[in-house]
N, C-alpha and C positions, 0 to 999 in steps of 0.2 A: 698298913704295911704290905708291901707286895711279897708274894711267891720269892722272885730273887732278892729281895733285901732280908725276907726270913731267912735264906741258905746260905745267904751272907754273914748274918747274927750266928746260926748254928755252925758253923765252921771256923770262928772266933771262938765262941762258948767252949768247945770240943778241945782245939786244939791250946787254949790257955788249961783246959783242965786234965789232957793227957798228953799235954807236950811232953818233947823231945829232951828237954832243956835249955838253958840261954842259948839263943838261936841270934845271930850276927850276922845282916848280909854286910860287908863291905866295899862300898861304892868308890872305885880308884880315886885319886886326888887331882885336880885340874893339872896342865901341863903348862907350865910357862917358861918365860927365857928363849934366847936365841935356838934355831935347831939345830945349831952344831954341840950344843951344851944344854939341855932340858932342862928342867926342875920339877920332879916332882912331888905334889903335896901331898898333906896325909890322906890319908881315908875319909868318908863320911862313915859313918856308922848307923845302921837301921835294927833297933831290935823289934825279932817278930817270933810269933809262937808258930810251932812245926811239931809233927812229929812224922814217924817212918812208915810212909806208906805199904801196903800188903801188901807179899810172897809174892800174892798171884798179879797186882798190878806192876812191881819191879820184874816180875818175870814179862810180862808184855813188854818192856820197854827193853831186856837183856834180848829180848827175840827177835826183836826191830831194829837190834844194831844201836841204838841209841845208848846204851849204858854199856856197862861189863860185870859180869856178877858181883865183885868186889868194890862198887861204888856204892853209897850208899842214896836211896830214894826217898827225897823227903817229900812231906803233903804239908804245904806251908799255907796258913791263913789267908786270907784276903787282905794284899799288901797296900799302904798309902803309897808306896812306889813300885815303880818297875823295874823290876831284876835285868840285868844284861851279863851276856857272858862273859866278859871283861870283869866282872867282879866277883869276890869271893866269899864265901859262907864259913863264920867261926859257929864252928860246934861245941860247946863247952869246954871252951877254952881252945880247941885248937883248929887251925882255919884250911880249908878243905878247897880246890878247883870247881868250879861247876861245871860239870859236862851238859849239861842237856836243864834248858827248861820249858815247863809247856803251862800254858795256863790252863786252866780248868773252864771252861767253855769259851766262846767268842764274843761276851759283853765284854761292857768297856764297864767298869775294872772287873776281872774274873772273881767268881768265886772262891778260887785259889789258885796256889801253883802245887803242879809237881816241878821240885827240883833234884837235879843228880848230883851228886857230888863226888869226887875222888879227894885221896886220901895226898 
């Protein structure tokens, strides 16, 4: 097993056993129908384990303009998909804007995300 498939396992392990709680990203619904008249469909749903990332790393991103103190930072697992900002994150039970996401290094797939969320 390699270096990055280990940090991949431990970042699973960790964050199934101090997650956040049910953690939901929801992937918009496809658009169809004319464009005078849209349709759109439900959600996809992806459950993934998260939990809230440190003081001192939500403070790097509140200092970079990227977040605002009152959003919340999550450190989400190592995802089977790709987060976009078009989509939204239920927190237990209640579903939250993404401000900001960053993956956790520059493989192909990251170790994790950090994601931002607003309320």
């Amino acid at each position: 097993m390699s270096l990055y498939n280990r940090g991949r396992n431990t970042m699973s392990r960790l964050a199934e056993k101090y997650g956040q709680g049910e953690t939901v990203y929801l992937k918009p619904g496809s658009v169809t129908g004319p464009e005078w008249n849209p349709v759109i469909g439900p959600p996809t749903e992806h459950q993934f384990n998260s939990f809230k990332a440190s003081a001192n790393r939500k403070n790097q991103y509140v200092a970079g303009g990227y977040i605002v103190e009152s959003d919340v930072l999550l450190l989400a697992e190592n995802l089977d998909f790709t987060p976009a900002m078009d989509g939204k994150v239920r927190l237990n039970g209640r579903e939250h804007q993404i401000v900001m996401l960053d993956p956790i290094t520059n493989e192909t797939p990251p170790l994790g995300w950090y994601i931002g969320i607003r309320s």
